[in-house]
C-alpha positions as CSV (number, residue, x, y, z in Angstrom):
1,X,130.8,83.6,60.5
2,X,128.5,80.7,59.0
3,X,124.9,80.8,58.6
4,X,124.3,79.7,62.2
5,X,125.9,82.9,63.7
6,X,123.9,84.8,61.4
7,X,121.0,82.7,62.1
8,X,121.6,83.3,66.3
9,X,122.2,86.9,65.8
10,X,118.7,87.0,63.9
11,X,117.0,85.4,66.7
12,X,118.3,87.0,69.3
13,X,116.8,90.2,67.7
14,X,113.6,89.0,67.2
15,X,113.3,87.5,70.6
16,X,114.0,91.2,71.3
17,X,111.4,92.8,69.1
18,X,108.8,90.3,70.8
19,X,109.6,90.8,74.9
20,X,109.7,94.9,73.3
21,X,105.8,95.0,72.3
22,X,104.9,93.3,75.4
23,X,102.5,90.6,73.7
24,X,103.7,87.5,74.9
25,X,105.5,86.9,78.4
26,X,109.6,86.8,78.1
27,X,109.5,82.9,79.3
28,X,106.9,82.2,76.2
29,X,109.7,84.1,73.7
30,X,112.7,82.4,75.1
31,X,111.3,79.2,75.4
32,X,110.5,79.1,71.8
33,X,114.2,80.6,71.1
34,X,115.5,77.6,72.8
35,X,113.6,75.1,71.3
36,X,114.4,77.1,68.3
37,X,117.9,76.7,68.7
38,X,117.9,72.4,69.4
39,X,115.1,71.8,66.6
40,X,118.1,73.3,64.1
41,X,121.0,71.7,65.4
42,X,122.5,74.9,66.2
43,X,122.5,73.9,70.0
44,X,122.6,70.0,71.0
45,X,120.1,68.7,73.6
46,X,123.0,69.3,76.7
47,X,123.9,72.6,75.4
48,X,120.3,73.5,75.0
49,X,118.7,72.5,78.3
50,X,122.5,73.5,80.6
51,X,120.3,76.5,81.8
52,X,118.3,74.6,83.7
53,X,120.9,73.0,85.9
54,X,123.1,76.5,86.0
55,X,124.4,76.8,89.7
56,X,122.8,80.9,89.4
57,X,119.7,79.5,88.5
58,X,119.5,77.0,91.5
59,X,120.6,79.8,93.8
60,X,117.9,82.1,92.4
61,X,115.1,79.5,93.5
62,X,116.7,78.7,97.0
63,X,116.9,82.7,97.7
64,X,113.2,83.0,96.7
65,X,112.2,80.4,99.2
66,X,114.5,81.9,101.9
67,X,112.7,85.5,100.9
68,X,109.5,83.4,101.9
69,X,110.4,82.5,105.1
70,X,111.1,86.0,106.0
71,X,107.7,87.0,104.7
72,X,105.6,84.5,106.6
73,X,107.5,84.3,109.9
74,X,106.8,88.2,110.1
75,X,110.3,89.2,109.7
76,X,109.5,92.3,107.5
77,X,106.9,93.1,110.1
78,X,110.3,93.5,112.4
79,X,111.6,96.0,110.2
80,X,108.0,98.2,109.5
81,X,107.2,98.3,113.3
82,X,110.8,99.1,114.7
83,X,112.4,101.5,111.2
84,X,109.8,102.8,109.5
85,X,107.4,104.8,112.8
86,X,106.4,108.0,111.7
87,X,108.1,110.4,109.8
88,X,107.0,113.9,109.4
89,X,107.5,114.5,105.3
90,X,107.7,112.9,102.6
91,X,111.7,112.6,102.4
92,X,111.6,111.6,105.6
93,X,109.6,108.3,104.9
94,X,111.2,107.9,101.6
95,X,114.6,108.2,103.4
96,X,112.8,105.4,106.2
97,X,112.0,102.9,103.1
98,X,115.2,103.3,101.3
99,X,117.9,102.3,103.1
100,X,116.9,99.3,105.7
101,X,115.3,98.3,101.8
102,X,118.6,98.5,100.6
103,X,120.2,97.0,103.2
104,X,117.9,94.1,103.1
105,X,118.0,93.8,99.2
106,X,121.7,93.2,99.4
107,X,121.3,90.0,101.0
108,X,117.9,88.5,100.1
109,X,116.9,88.4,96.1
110,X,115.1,92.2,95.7
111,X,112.2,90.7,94.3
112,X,110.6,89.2,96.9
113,X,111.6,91.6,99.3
114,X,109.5,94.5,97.1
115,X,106.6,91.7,96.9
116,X,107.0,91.6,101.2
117,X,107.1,95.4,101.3
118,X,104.4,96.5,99.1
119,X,101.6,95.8,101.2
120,X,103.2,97.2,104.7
121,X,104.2,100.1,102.8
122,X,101.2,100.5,101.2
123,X,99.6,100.4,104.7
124,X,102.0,102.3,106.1
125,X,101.0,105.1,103.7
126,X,97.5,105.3,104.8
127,X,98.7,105.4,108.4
128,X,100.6,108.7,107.6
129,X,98.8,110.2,105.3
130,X,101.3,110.4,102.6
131,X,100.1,109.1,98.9
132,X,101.5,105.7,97.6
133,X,103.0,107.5,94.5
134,X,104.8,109.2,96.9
135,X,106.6,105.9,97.7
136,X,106.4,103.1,95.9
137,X,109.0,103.9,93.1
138,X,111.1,104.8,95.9
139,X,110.8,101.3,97.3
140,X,111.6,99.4,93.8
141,X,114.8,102.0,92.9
142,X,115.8,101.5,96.6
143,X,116.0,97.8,96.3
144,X,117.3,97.4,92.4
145,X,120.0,100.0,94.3
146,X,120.6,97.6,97.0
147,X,120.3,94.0,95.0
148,X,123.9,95.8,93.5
149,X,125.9,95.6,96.7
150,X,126.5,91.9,97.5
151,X,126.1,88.9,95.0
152,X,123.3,87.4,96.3
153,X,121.6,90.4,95.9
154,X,119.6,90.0,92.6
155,X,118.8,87.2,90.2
156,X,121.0,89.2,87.6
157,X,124.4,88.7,89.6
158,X,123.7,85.0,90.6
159,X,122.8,84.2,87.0
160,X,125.7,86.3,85.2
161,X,128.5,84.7,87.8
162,X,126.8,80.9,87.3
163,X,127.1,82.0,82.9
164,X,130.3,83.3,83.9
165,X,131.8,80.1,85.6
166,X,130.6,77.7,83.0
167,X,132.2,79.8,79.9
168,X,135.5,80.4,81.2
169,X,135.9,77.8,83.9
170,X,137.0,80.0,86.4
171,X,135.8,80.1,90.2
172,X,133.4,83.0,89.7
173,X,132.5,86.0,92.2
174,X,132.5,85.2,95.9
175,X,129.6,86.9,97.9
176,X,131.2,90.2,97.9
177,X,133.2,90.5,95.3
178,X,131.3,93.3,93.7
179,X,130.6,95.3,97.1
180,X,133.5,97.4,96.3
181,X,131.5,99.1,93.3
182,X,128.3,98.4,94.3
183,X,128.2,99.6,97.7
184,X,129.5,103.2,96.4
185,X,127.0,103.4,93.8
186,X,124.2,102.3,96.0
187,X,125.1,105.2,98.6
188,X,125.2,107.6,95.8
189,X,122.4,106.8,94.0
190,X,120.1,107.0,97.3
191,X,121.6,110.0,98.0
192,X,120.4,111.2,94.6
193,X,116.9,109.8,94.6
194,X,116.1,111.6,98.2
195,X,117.2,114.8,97.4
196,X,115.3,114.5,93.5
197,X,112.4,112.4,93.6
198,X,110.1,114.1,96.6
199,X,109.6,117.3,93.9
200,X,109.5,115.0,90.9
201,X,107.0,111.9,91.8
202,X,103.3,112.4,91.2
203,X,101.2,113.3,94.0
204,X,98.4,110.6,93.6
205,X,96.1,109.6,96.9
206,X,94.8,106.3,97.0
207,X,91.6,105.7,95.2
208,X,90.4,103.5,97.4
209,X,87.8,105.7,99.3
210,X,86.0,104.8,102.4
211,X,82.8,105.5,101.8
212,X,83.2,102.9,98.9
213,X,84.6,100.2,101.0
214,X,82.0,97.4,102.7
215,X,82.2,98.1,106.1
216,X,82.5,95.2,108.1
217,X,82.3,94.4,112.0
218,X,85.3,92.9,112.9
219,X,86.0,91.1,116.7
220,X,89.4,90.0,117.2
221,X,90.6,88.5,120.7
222,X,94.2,89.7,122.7
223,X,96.5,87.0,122.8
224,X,96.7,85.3,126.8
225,X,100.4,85.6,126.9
226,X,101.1,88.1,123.9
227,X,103.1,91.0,123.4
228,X,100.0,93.3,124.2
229,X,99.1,92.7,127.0
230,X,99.7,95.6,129.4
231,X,99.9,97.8,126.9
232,X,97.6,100.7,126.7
233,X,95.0,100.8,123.2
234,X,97.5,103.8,122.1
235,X,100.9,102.0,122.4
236,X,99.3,99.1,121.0
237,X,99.2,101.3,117.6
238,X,95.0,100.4,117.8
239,X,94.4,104.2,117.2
240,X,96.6,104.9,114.2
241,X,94.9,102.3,111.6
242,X,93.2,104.0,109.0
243,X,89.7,103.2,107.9
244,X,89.6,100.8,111.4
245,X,87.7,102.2,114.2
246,X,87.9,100.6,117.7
247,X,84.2,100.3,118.8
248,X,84.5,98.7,122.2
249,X,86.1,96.5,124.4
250,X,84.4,93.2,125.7
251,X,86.1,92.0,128.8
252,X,84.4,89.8,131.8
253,X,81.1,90.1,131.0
254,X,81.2,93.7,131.0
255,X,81.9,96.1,127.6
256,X,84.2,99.3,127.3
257,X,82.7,101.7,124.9
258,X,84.5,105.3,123.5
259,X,87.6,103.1,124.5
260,X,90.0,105.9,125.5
261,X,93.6,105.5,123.9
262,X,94.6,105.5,127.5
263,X,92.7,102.0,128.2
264,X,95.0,98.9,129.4
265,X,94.5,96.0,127.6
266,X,94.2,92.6,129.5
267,X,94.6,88.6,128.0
268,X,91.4,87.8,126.1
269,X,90.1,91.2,126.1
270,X,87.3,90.8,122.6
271,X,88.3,93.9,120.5
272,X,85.3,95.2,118.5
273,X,86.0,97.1,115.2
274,X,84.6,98.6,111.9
275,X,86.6,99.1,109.2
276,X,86.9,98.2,105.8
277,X,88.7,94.6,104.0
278,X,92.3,96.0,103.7
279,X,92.2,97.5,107.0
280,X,91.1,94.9,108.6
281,X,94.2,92.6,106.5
282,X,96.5,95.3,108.2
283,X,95.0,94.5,111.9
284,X,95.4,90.6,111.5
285,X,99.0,90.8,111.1
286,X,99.8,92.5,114.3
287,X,101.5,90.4,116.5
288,X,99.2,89.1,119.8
289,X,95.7,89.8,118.2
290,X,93.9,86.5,117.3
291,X,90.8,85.8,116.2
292,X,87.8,85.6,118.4
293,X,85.9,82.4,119.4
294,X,82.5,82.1,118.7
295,X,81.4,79.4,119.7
296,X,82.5,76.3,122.8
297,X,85.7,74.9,120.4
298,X,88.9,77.0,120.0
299,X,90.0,79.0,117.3
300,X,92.1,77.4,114.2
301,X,95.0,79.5,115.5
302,X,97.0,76.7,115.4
303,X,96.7,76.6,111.8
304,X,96.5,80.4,110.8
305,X,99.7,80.4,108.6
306,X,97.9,77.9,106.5
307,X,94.6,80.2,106.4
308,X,93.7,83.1,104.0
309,X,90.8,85.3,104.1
310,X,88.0,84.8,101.7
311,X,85.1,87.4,101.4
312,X,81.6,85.8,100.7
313,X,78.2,86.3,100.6
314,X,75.4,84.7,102.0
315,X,73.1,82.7,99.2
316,X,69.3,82.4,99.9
317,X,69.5,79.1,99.8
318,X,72.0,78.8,102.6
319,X,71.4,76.3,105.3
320,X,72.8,78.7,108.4
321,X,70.2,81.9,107.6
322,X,68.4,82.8,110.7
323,X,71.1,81.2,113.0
324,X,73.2,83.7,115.3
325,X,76.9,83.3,114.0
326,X,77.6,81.0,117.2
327,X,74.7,78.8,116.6
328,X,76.2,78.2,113.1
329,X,79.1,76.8,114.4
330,X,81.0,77.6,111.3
331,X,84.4,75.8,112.3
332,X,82.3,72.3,112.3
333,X,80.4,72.6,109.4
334,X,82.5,74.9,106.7
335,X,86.3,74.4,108.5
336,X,86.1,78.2,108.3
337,X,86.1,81.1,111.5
338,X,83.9,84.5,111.1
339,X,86.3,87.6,111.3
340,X,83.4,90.2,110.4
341,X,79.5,90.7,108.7
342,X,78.6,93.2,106.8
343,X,75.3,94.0,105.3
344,X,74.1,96.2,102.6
345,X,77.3,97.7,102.9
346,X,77.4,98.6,106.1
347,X,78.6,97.0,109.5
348,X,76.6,95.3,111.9
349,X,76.3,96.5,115.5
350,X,76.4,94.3,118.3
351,X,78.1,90.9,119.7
352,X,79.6,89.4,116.5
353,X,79.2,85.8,117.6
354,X,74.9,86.9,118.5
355,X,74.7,88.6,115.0
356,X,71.3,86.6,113.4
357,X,72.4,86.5,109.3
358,X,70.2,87.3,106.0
359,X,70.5,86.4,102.7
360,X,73.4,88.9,101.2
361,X,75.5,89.2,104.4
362,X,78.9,89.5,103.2
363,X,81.3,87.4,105.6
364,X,85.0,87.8,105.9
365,X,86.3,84.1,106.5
366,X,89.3,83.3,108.1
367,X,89.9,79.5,105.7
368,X,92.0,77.1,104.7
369,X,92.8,77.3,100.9
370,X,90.8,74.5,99.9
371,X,87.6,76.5,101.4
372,X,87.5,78.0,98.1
373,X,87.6,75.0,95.8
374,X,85.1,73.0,98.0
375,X,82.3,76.3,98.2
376,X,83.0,78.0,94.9
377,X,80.1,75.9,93.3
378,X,78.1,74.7,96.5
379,X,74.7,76.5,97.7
380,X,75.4,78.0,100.8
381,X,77.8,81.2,99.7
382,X,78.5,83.2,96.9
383,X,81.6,83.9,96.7
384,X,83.5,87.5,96.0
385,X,87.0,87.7,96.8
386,X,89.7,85.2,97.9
387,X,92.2,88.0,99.6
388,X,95.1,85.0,100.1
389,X,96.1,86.7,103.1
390,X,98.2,84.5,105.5
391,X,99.1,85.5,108.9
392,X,102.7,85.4,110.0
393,X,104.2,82.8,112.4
394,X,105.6,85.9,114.7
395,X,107.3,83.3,117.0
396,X,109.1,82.5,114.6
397,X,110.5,85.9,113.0
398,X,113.6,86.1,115.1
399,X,114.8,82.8,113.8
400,X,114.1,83.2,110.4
401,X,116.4,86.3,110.8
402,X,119.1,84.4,112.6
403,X,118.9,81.6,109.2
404,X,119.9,84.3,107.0
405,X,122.8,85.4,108.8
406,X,123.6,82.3,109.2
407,X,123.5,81.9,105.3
408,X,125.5,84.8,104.9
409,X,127.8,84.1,107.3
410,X,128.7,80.4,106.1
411,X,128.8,82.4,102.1
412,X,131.1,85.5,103.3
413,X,133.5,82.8,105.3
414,X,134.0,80.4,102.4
415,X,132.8,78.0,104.9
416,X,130.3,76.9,102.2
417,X,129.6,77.7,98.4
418,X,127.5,80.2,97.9
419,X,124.9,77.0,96.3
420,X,125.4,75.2,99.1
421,X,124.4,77.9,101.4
422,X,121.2,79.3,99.6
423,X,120.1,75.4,99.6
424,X,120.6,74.9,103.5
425,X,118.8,78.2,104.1
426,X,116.0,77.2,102.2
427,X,115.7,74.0,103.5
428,X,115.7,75.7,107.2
429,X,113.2,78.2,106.8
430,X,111.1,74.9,105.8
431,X,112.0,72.7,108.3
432,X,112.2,75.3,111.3
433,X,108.6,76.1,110.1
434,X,109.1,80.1,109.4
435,X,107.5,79.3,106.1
436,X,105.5,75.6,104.8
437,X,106.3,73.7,101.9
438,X,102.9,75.3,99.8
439,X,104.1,78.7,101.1
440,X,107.9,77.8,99.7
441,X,106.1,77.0,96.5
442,X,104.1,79.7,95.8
443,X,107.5,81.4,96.7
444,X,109.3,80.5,93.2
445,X,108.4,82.2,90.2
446,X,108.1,80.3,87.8
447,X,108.0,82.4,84.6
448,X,111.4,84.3,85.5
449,X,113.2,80.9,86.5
450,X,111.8,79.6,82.8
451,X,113.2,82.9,81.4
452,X,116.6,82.8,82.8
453,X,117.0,78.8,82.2
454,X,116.2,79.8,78.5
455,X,118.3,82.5,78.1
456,X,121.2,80.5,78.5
457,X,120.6,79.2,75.2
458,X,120.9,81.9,73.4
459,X,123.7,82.8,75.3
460,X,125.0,80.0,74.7
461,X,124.2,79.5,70.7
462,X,126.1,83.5,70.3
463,X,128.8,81.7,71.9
464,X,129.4,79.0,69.7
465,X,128.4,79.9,66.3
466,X,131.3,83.3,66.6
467,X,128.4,85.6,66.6
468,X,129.3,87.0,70.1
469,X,133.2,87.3,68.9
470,X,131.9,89.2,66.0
471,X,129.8,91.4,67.9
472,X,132.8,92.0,70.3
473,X,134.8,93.2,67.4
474,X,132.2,95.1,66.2
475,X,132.1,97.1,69.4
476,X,136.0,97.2,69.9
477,X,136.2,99.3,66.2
478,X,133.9,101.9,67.8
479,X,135.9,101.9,70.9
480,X,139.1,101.9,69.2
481,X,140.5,99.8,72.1
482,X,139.7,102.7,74.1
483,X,139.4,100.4,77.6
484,X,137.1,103.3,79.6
485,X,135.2,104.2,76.6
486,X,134.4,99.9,75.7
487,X,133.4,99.8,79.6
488,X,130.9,102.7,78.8
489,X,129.7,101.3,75.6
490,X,129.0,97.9,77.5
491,X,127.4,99.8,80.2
492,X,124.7,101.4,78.1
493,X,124.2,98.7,75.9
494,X,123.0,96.5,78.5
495,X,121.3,99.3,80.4
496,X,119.0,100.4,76.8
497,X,119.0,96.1,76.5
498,X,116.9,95.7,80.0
499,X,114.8,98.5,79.4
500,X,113.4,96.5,76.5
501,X,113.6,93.1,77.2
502,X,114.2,91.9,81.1
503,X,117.4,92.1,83.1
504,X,118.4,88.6,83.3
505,X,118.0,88.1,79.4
506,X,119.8,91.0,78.2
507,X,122.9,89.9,80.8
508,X,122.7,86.7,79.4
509,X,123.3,87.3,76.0
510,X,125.8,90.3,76.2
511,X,128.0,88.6,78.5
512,X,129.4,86.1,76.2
513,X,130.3,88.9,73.8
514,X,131.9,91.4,77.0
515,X,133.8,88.1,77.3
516,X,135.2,87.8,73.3
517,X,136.0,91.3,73.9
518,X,138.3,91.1,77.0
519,X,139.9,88.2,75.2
520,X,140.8,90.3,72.2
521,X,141.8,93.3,74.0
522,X,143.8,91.0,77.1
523,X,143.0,92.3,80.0
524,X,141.2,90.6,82.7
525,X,136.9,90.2,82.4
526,X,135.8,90.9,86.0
527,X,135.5,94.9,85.9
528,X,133.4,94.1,82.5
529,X,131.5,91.5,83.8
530,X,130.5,93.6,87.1
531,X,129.3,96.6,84.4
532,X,127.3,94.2,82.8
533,X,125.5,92.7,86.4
534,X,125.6,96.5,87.3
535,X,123.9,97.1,84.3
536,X,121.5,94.6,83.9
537,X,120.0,95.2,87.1
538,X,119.6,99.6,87.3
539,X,116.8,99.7,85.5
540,X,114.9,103.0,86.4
541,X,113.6,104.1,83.0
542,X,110.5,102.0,81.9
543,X,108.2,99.6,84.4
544,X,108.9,97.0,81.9
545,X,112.8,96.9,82.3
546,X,113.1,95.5,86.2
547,X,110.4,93.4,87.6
548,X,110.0,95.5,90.8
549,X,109.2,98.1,88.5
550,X,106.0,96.4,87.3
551,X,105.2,95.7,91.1
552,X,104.8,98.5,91.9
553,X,103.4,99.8,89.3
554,X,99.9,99.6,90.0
555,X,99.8,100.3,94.0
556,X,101.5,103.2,93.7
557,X,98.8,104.6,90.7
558,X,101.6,105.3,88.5
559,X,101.3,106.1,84.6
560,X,104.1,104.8,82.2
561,X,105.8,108.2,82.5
562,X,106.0,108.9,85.9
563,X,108.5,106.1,85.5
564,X,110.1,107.8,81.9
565,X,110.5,111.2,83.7
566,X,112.4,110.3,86.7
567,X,114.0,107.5,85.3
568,X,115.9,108.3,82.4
569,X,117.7,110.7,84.6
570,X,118.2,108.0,87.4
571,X,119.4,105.5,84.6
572,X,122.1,108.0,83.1
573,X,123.3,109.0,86.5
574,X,123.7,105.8,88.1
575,X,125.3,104.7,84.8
576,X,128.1,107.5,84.7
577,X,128.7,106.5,88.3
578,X,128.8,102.8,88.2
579,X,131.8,103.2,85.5
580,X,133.4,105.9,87.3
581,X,133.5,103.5,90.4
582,X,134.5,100.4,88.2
583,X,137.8,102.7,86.7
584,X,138.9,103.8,90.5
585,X,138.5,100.3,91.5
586,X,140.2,98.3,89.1
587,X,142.7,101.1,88.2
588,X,141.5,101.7,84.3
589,X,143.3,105.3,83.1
590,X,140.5,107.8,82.5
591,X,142.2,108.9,79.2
């Protein structure tokens, strides 16, 4: 080996050592590795920049975009109203998260299925009084369980196949190709984590305390022809929201107050509430309430997908103080609809659209995004929080559903490549309107499609200069040729490789040395290159090793090691399993 391989090898571990102390972002680290790699000549400019056109990498972006249409058409909404209900303990709602999760995770990317989740389940938990901690790990290992089972499943197993295809030239994975292995290991490792983890996770309520909260008035409207109406305010689920209480009930002139949970609700029946910011961000997306009109024009309802809700105060030099809310006419002069007031903290009795406002009234806005731009520096508010909540297109969540097994289908049936099919989705879920082209951008990460794109360099550079062939020998003398023992040693490898650095990179540079391996020893690469996307992707130990991990990090109030403690265990356990699973599948002798 010549001074490049060494050269590769030495970058490769410092690239580690860096994405290991955390200090700069793993797309900053392998970005400079790649250009790195073409300032030296190790890599020409094709072979440096081949990432970026990768047919893993292109799927990755389409899948995120398809994730988004599910999001903002109110698909996961579906699956929290009609699965999830109200279990009785905590194994019970763990056991309600993890397996429609899982299920889901096999066929969208897991990432933006956990950033979907998080804030229904994080609801969810208030609704039933069970702490976040109690769940939110659960949610991440539950997906990272279920991104195993097909091969759209997770960005690992799209990127590994595309790496796998270019260096070997072969036709790759088809959609379920690994579902053999990882369907078994997903059952077992649920299993596992819902007998284990309701002893072992923290106990943690969330901070967030009422009395802490501004309390706002909030008047919402029921949609004419929604799915409401005739419903009573208990079926409705109006009397389960935590930190939302329903004040009274406007309807022809006349007003319902201690609404009983028994009480019908009619078309354009003017709900009156108090309750604090999330809360009221948990009310907005049910399906049939609408905001209330305040004035002679209608609501922007036609545009509420493109909305969010900003929180701002009331300067004293604004030009609407001493005007009643509908006098103000908000939707003329600021494009912007009044949800809720409160002041000094508390809410405001009375009609919301006959509420007089004072310097320091905190309004909850119901805007378009470039509300924020426009007032951020103008006169008239103050500005506190842009919440970037959008409400769902709910008409729309049936189709969006129907798209993705539609995607699947035309994958499963050969009918299409599996490209070709995340690309169509994507481009239905836009077109079909389930989710808009800003939403579809927003929807693509950019910093772990930058991270896997530059990965393949170094993959690539390993490749080329013989360092990954002398690694693979390296490995094969510890093994001894052994073919179950090499299968474990690339197992943990990988698995100790993406608890350090992130699961895409660590895939990305072992596989071309599995690869030297299998060559050396002659036997066929696919049960080694399914350890290594099995691998890559059960991270449990660290939150820094799997980037659902991270998510969920902070809503669930976790420390660095709750994740250690039940982890480690996880990790071990699923490993053992996975290579188990491989050796019954693809017939390797156990001895």
């Amino acid at each position: 080996m010549e001074w490049q391989g060494w050269f590769s090898l030495g970058l490769a571990a410092a690239a580690l050592l860096l994405m290991s102390i955390g200090r700069f972002g793993p797309h900053l680290v392998m970005m400079g590795v790649l250009i790195i790699l073409s300032a030296t000549g190790i890599l020409d400019s094709t072979e440096a920049l081949a990432g970026f056109s990768n047919s893993g990498l292109i799927t990755v972006v389409a899948m995120f975009v398809v994730a988004a249409g599910i999001h903002h058409s109110g698909g996961v909404d579906l699956l929290v109203h009609h699965v999830l209900r109200s279990p009785r303990t905590v194994r019970g709602a763990q056991a309600r998260i993890a397996f429609p999760v899982a299920l889901l995770s096999g066929f969208l990317n897991n990432t933006p299925v956990v950033a979907t989740m998080i804030p229904a389940i994080h609801a969810w938990s208030r609704k039933i009084g069970i702490a976040p901690s109690k769940l939110m790990i659960p949610l991440s290992y539950s997906a990272i369980l279920g991104g195993t089972i097909t091969l759209i499943g997770t960005s690992t197993n799209l990127v590994v196949n595309g790496q796998y295809r270019d260096l070997t030239g072969e036709e790759g994975f088809s959609i379920f190709s690994i579902t053999a292995v990882g369907l078994p290991v997903a059952v077992i490792g649920l299993i596992a984590m819902l007998v284990f983890l309701p002893r072992l996770l923290p106990d943690r309520k969330d901070q967030q305390k009422f009395g802490a909260m501004r309390e706002f008035t909030l008047e919402v409207a029921v949609a004419l022809d929604g799915p409401l109406v005739g419903k009573t305010v208990g079926e409705a689920g109006l009397r389960e929201l935590e930190r939302l209480y329903l004040v009274e009930i406007e309807r022809d002139g006349s007003v319902v107050t201690a609404v009983p949970s028994e009480e019908r609700l009619r078309g354009a029946d003017r709900l009156v509430f108090a309750g604090d910011t999330q809360a009221i961000s948990d009310l907005l997306r049910i399906n049939g309430i609408v905001p209330s009109v305040h004035d002679d024009e209608p609501s922007l309802s036609k545009d509420r997908a493109e909305r969010r809700l900003v929180e701002a105060a009331l300067s004293p030099q604004s030009d609407v103080l001493g005007l009643t809310i509908r006098d103000a006419r908000f939707r003329d002069r600021y494009g912007a609809v009044v949800l809720a007031v409160a002041r000094g903290g508390e809410r405001v009795s009375g009609n919301l659209g006959n509420i007089r406002l004072k310097p320091g009234d905190v309004l909850l806005l119901e805007a378009r995004p470039a509300f924020v731009s426009r007032q951020r520096y103008a006169k008239d508010f103050l500005l506190i929080n842009d919440l970037e909540t959008e409400t769902p297109r709910h008409d729309r969540a049936y189709l969006s559903w129907a798209i993705l097994l539609l995607l699947v289908g035309a994958a499963a049936a050969g009918l299409l490549s599996m490209l070709n099919a995340a690309l169509m989705g994507a481009a239905l879920m836009i077109l079909t309107g389930c989710c808009s082209v800003g939403q579809a951008q927003k929807a693509v990460d950019v910093p772990v499609i930058l991270t896997i794109a530059a990965s393949f360099a170094l993959g690539a550079a390993l490749e080329v200069t013989g360092a990954a062939s002398y690694a693979a020998e390296s490995i094969l003398t510890v093994s001894s040729g052994h073919l179950l023992f090499t299968l474990l040693l690339v197992y943990f490898s990988v698995s100790v490789l993406t608890e350090i650095v992130t699961n895409n990179a660590a895939a990305v540079m072992v596989l071309p040395v599995v690869l030297s391996m299998t060559s050396s020893l002659d036997v066929a690469a696919e049960p080694f290159v399914i350890a290594v996307m099995m691998a890559a992707s059960a991270s449990f130990a660290t939150p820094l090793g799997y980037q659902t991990n991270m998510m969920v990090f902070g809503p669930g109030g976790y420390r660095f090691m709750d994740f250690v403690r039940v982890g480690i265990p996880m990790n071990l356990f699923i490993g053992v399993v996975t290579v188990m699973v491989i050796a019954q599948v693809y017939d390797i002798p156990l001895s």
